[in-house]
C-alpha positions as CSV (number, residue, x, y, z in Angstrom):
1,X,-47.1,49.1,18.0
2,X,-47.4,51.4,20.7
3,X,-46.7,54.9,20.3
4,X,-44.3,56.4,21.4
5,X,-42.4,53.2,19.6
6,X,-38.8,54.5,19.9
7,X,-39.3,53.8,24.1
8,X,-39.1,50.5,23.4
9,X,-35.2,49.1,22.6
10,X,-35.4,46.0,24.4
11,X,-38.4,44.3,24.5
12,X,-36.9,41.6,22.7
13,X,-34.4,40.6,25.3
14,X,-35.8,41.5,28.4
15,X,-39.6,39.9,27.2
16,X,-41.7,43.6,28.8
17,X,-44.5,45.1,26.7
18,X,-44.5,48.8,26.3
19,X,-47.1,51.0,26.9
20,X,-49.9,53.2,25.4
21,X,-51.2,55.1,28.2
22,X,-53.9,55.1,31.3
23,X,-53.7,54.9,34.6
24,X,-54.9,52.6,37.4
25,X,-52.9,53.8,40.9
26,X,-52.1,57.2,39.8
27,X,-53.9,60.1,42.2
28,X,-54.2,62.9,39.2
29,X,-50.4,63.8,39.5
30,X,-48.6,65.9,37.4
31,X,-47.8,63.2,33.9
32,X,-44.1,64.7,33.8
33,X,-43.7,64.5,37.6
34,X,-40.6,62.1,38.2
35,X,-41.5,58.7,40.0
36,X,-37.9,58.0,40.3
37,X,-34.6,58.9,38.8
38,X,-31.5,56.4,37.0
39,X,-28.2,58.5,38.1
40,X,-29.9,61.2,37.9
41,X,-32.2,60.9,34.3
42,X,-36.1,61.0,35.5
43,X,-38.7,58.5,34.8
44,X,-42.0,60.6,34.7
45,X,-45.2,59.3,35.9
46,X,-46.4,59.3,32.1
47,X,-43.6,56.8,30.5
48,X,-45.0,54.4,33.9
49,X,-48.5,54.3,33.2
50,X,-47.7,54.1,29.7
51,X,-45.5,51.5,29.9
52,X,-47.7,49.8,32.8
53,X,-51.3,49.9,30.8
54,X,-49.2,47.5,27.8
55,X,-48.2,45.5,30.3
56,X,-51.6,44.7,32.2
57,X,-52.8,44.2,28.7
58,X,-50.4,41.6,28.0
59,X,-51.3,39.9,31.0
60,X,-55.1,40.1,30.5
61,X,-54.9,38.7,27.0
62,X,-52.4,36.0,28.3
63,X,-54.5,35.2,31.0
64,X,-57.9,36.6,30.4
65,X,-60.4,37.1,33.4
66,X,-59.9,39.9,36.1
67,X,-56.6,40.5,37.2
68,X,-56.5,41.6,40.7
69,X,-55.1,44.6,42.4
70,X,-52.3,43.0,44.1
71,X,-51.4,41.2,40.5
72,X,-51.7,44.8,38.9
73,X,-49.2,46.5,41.5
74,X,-46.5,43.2,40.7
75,X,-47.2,44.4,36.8
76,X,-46.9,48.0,37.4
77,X,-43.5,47.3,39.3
78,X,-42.6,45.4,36.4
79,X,-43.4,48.1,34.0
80,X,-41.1,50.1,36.2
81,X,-38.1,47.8,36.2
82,X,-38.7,47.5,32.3
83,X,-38.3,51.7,32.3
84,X,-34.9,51.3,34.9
85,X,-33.5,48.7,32.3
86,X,-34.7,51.2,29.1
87,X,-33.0,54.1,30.8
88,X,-29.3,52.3,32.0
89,X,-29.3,50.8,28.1
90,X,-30.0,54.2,26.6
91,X,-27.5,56.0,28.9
92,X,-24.9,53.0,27.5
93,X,-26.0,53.7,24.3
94,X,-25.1,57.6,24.6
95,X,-21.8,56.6,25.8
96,X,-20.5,54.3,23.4
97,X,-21.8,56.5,20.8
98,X,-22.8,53.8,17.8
99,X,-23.0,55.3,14.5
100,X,-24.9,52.8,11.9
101,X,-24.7,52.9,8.6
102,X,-27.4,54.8,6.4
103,X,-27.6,51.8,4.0
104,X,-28.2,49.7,7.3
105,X,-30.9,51.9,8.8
106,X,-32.7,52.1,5.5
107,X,-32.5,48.1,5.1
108,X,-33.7,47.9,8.4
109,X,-36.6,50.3,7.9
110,X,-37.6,48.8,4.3
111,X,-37.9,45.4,6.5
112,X,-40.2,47.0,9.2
113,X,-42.4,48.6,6.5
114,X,-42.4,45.2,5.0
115,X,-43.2,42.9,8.2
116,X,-46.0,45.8,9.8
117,X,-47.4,47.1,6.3
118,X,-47.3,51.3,5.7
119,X,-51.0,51.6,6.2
120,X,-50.9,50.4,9.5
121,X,-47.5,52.3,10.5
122,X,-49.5,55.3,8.9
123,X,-52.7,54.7,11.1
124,X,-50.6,54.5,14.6
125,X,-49.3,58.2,13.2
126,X,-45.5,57.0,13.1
127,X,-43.6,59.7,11.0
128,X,-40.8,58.4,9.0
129,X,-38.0,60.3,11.2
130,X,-39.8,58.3,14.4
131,X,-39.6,55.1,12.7
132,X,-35.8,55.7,11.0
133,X,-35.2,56.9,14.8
134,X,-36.6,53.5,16.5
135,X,-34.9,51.1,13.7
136,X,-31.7,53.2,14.6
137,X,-31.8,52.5,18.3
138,X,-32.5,48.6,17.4
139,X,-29.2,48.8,15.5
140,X,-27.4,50.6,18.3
141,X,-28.8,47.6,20.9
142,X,-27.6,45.0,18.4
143,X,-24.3,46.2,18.4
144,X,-24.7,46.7,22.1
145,X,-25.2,43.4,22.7
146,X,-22.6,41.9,20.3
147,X,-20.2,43.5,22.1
148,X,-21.1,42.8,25.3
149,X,-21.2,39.2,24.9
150,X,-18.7,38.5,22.3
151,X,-18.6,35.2,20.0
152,X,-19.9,32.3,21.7
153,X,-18.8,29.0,21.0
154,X,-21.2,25.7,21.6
155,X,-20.0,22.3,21.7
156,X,-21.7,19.5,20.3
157,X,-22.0,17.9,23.5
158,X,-24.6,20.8,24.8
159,X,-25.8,20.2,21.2
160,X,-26.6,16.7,22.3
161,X,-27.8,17.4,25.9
162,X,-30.4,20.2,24.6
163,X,-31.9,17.7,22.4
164,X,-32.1,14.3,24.2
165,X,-35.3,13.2,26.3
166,X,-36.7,11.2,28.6
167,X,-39.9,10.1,29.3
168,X,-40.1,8.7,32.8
169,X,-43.3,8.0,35.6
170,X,-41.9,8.1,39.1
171,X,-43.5,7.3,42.8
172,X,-43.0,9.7,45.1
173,X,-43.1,9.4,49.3
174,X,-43.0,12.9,50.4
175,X,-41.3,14.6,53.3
176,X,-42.5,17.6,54.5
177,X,-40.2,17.7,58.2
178,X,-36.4,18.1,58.8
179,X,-36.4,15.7,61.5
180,X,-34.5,12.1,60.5
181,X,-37.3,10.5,61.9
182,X,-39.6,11.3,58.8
183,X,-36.8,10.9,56.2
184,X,-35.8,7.3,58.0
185,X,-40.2,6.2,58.1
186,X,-40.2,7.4,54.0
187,X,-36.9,6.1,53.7
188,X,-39.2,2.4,55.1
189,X,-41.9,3.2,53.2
190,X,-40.2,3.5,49.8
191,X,-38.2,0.2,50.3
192,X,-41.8,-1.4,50.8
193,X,-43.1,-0.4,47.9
194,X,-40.2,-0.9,45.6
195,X,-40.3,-4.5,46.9
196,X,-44.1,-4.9,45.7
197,X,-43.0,-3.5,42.3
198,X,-41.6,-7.2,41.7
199,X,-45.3,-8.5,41.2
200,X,-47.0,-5.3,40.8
201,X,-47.3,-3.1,37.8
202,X,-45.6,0.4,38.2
203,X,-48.7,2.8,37.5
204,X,-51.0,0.9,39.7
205,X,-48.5,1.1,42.4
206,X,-47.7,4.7,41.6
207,X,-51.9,5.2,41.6
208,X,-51.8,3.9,44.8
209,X,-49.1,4.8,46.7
210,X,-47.2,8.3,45.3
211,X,-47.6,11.4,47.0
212,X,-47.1,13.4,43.9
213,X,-50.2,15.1,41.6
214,X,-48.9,12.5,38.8
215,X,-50.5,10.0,40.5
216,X,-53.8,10.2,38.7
217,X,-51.8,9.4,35.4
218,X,-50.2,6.6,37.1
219,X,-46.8,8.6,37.9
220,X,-46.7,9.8,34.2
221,X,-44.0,12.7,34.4
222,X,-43.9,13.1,30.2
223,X,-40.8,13.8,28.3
224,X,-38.1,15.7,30.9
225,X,-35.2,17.6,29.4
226,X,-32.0,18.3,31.0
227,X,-32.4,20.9,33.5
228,X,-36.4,20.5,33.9
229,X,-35.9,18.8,37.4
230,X,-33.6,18.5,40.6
231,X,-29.9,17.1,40.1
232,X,-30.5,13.8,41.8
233,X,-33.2,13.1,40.2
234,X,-32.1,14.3,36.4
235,X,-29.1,12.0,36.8
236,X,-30.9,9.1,37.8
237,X,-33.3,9.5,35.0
238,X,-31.1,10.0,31.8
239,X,-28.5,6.9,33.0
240,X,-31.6,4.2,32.8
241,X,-32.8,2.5,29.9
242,X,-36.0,2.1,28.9
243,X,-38.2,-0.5,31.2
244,X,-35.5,0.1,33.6
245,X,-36.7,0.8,37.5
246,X,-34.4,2.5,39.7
247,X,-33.5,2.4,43.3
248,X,-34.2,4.7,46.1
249,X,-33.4,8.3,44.5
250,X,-33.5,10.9,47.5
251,X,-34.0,14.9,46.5
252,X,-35.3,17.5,48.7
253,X,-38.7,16.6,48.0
254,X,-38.4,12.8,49.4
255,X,-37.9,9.5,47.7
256,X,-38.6,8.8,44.5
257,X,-39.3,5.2,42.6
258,X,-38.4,6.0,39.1
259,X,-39.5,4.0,35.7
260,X,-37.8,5.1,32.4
261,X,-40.8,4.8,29.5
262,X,-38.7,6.2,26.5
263,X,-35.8,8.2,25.2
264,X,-35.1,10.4,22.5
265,X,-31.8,10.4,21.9
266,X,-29.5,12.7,19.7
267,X,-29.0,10.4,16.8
268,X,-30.3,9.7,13.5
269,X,-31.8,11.7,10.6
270,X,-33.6,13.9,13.2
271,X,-31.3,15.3,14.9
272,X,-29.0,16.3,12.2
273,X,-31.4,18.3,10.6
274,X,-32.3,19.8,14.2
275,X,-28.7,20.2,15.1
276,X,-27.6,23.4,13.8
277,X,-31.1,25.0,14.6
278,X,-30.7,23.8,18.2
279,X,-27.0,25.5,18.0
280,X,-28.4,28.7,17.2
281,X,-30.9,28.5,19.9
282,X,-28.1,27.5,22.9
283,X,-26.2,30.8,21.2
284,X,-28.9,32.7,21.9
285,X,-29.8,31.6,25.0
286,X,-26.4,32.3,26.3
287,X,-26.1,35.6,24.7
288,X,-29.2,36.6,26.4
289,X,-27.9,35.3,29.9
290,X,-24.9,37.3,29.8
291,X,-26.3,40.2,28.4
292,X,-28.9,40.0,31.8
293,X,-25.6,39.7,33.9
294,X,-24.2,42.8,32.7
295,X,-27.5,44.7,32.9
296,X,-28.1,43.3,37.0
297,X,-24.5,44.6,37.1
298,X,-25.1,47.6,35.8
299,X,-28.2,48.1,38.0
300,X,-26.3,47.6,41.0
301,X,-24.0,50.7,40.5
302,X,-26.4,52.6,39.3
303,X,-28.4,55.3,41.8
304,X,-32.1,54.5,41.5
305,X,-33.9,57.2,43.4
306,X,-37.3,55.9,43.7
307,X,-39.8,59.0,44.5
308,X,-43.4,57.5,43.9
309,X,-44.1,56.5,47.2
310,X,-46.3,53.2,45.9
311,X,-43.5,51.8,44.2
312,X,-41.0,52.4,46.8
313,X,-43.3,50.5,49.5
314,X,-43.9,47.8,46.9
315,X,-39.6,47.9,46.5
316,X,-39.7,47.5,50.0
317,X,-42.1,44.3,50.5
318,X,-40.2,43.0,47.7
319,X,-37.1,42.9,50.0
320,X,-39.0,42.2,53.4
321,X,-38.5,45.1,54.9
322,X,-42.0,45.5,56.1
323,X,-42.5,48.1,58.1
324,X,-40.6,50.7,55.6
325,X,-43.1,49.1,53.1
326,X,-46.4,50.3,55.6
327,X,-45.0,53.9,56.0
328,X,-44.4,54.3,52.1
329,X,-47.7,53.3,51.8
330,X,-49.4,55.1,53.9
331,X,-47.6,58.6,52.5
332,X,-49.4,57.2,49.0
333,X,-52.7,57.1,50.9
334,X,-51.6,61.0,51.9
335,X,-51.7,61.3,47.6
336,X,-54.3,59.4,47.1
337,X,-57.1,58.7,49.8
338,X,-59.8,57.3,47.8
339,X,-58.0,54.3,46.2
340,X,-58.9,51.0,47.6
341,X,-55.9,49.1,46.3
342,X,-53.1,51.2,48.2
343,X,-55.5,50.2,52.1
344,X,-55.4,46.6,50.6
345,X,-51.8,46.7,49.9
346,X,-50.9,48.3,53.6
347,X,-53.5,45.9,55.0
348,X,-50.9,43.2,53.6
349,X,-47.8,45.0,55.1
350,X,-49.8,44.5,58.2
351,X,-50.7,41.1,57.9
352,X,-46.6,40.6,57.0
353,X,-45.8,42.2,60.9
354,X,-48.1,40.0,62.2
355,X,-50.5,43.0,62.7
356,X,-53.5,40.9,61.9
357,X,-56.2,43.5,63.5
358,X,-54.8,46.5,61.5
359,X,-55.0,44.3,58.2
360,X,-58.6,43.5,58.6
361,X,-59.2,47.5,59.3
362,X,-57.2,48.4,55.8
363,X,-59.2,45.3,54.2
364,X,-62.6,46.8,55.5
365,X,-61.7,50.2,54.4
366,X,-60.7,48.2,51.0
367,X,-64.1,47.6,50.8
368,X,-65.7,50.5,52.1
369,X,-64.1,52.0,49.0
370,X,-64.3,49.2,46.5
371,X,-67.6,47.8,47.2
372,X,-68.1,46.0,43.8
373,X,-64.7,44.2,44.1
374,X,-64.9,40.2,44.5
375,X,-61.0,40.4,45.0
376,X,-61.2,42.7,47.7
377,X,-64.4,41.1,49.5
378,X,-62.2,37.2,49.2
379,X,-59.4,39.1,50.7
380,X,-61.3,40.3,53.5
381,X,-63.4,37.0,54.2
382,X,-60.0,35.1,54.3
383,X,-58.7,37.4,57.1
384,X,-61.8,37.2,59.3
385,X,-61.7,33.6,59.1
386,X,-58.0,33.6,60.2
387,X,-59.2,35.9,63.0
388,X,-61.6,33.3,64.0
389,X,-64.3,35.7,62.9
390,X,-66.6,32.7,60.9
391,X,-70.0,35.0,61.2
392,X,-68.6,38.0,59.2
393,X,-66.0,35.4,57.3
394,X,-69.3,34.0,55.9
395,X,-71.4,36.8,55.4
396,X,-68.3,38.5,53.6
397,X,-67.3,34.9,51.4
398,X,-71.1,35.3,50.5
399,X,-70.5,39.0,49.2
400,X,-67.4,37.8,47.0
401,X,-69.5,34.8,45.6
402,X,-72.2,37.4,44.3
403,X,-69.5,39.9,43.0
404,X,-67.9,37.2,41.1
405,X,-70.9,35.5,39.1
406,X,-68.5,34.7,36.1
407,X,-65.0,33.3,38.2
408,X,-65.6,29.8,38.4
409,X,-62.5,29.4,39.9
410,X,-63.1,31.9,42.9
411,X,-66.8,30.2,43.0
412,X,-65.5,26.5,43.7
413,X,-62.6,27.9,46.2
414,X,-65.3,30.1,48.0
415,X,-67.2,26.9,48.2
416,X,-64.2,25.1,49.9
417,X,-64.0,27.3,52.8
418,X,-67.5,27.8,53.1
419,X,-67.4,23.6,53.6
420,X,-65.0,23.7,56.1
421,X,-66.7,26.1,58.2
422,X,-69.5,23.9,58.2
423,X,-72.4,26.4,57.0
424,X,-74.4,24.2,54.3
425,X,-77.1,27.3,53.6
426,X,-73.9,29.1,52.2
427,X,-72.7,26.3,50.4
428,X,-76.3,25.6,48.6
429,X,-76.1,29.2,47.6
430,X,-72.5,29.3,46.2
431,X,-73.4,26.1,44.1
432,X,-76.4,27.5,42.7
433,X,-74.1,30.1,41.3
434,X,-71.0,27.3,40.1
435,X,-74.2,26.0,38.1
436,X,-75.6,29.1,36.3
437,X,-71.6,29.4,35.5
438,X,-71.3,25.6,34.2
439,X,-74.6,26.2,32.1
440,X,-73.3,29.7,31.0
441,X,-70.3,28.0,29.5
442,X,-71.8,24.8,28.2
443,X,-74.3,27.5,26.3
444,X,-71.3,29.0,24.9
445,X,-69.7,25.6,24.2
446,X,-73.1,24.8,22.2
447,X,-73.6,28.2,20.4
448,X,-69.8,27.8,19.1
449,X,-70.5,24.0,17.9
450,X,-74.1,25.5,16.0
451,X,-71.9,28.3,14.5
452,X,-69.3,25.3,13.4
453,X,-72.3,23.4,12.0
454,X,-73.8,26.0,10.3
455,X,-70.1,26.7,8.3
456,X,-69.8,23.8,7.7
457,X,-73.4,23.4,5.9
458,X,-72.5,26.8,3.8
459,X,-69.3,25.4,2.6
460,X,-71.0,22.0,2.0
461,X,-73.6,24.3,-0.1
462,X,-70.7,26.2,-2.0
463,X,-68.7,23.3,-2.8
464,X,-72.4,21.7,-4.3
């Protein structure tokens, strides 16, 4: 509920939060400057932070935990392609000129009223002519979309395909090499095991022998829907009956052993009172799909100017061109010297030109100027290490380990390397800290089950 609301037409389809305002890259620019321009209408640098603080928000409640700088830039891009969409719909809009009714804008705003609640609508500081203004737009998009896609027509058949399941395990011998040498020793090595499977139960052999993470579960896959996995191995699986074990079934990945476990098929009471439901969905789906086409369509002839320099080098590692990427970067840098994130961001141009020196130097100034950051200090280590560097890789691994007391995760990976290079000091001192982290969460675990308990005992005493 974002002010300003109206920005927002097509959130909806194209699944972007908007934005509320702050700023993480920006250098103290000018909020109306332009950071890039659809055929000619500006984006200014106050719709991208605005639309780029929702969507790190988004991401932090989704996620949760610190989202690092190079996962901020991806969101602030996105934020930006979310504005590029917003403005090439709006300038559509403008040309097609949609005109709804007054009795369907007002049912429309009587719902939003309805679904949000005035007070709230109220305490955001939405007007009434903002509000009829958004619910107008939303209208327009429908109509938009309707007329882009047309009536679409699904058959029973996709009707049938969308619903049906199968629940298969599968042993996998992987191939990691082109050479026919390694397909023809997996090719060996499957027809072994799929001889043992005669007097040898499936999971145990799947335990034993698969290359895949299923393994553990004894090749356990769970319920697979049409279009969840490769071709081969998606027609394989939904011909087989249940207790059925297939031949060899070669995909990209290798050869797979496959067991079918069950099948939900589209019959019975179920599924008729799914059906039409599952109709609706496939509709939408495929309204969505072509409404993306004609939006990537229209992107392509559109002129997209882009004028903030960090978006333009992030455009530009997006399409590997890396050393466009560097220079864009470094003209940020001109805007902005003190930010940590842009050096770490050219410091991975570098690393992309094989310029493994000159990322280290960015990295290290990354640091100089972000001292506090675990992300940045991880970064760094990794690099040295690469470098063959393992003095300052560990002192530097060390650093992150203390900046990060709460990131399990980045505690047990930090760990790992510190294994591998062999230092068991470090590695006593990086477990100490995955401890305190264990015993901070099973104190949290406890408090939560005492606060249940103690609920529990109050509703006990109400109900007596």
């Amino acid at each position: 509920m974002a002010k300003p609301l109206i920005i927002l037409i097509c959130v909806a389809f194209l699944g972007g939060a908007l934005y509320i305002g702050g700023s993480f890259f920006g250098g103290g620019r000018d909020a109306y400057a332009s950071v890039a321009t659809v055929n000619g209408r500006p984006i200014t640098l106050a719709a991208l932070e605005n639309a780029y603080f929702q969507e790190a928000m988004y991401y932090q409640m989704l996620y949760g935990g610190q989202l690092s700088s190079s996962v901020l830039e991806r969101i602030r891009y996105e934020a930006f392609d979310i504005l590029v969409n917003n403005s090439l719909i709006e300038q559509e809009l403008e040309v097609r000129k949609y005109k709804p009714e007054q009795a369907e804008i007002q049912q429309e705003l009587d719902a939003l009223v309805e679904n949000y609640g005035r007070e709230t609508l109220d305490s955001y500081g939405y007007t009434d002519a903002e509000l009829r203004a958004y619910v107008t737009q939303q209208l327009q998009f429908k109509q938009l979309v309707d007329d882009l896609t047309g009536e679409i027509t699904i058959n029973d058949q996709a009707v049938k395909d969308s619903y049906e399941q199968v629940r298969a395990s599968h042993i996998l011998i992987k191939v990691e090499s082109e050479e026919t040498e390694a397909w023809d020793h997996a090719k060996t090595v499957a027809e072994e095991i799929r001889q043992k499977l005669d007097a040898m139960e499936f999971e145990e052999a799947a335990r034993i022998y698969s290359d895949d993470s299923s393994a553990s579960s004894g090749g356990d896959l769970g319920f697979i829907h049409r279009g969840d996995t490769v071709e081969p191995f998606e027609q394989a699986v939904f011909s087989m009956e249940v207790g059925e074990i297939s031949d060899l079934v070669k995909t990209d990945f290798g050869y797979h052993i496959i067991k079918v476990t069950d099948k939900i098929l589209a019959e019975g009471d179920e599924f008729e009172a799914e059906k039409e439901s599952l109709r609706e969905q496939l509709v939408e789906q495929e309204r969505i799909k072509l409404f993306n086409d004609w939006l990537l369509g229209q992107k392509g002839k559109a002129e997209i100017v882009i004028l903030d320099h960090q978006l333009l080098a992030y455009d530009y590692m997006l399409n590997g061109e890396y050393e466009q990427a560097a220079a864009a970067y470094q003209k940020a840098l001109e805007e902005n010297p003190s930010n940590p994130y842009l050096y770490a961001s050219l410091g991975q141009a570098h690393l992309y030109l094989d310029q493994l020196d000159e990322a280290i130097a960015k990295y290290e100034k990354a640091v100089e100027l972000g001292p506090n950051d675990g992300q940045l200090h991880l970064a760094l280590a990794s690099l040295y290490m690469e470098a063959g560097r393992n003095d300052e890789a560990i002192t530097t691994f060390l650093k992150a380990s203390e900046l990060s007391t709460s990131d399990l995760f980045a505690q047990m990976m930090i760990r790992s390397v510190l294994a591998e290079l062999g230092d068991e000091d470090a590695v006593a001192v990086v477990d100490e800290r995955i401890e305190a982290i264990q015993e901070m969460y099973n104190q949290i675990e406890e408090d939560a089950e005492a606060g249940e308990s103690t609920e529990d005992a109050g509703t006990d005493e109400s109900a007596a």
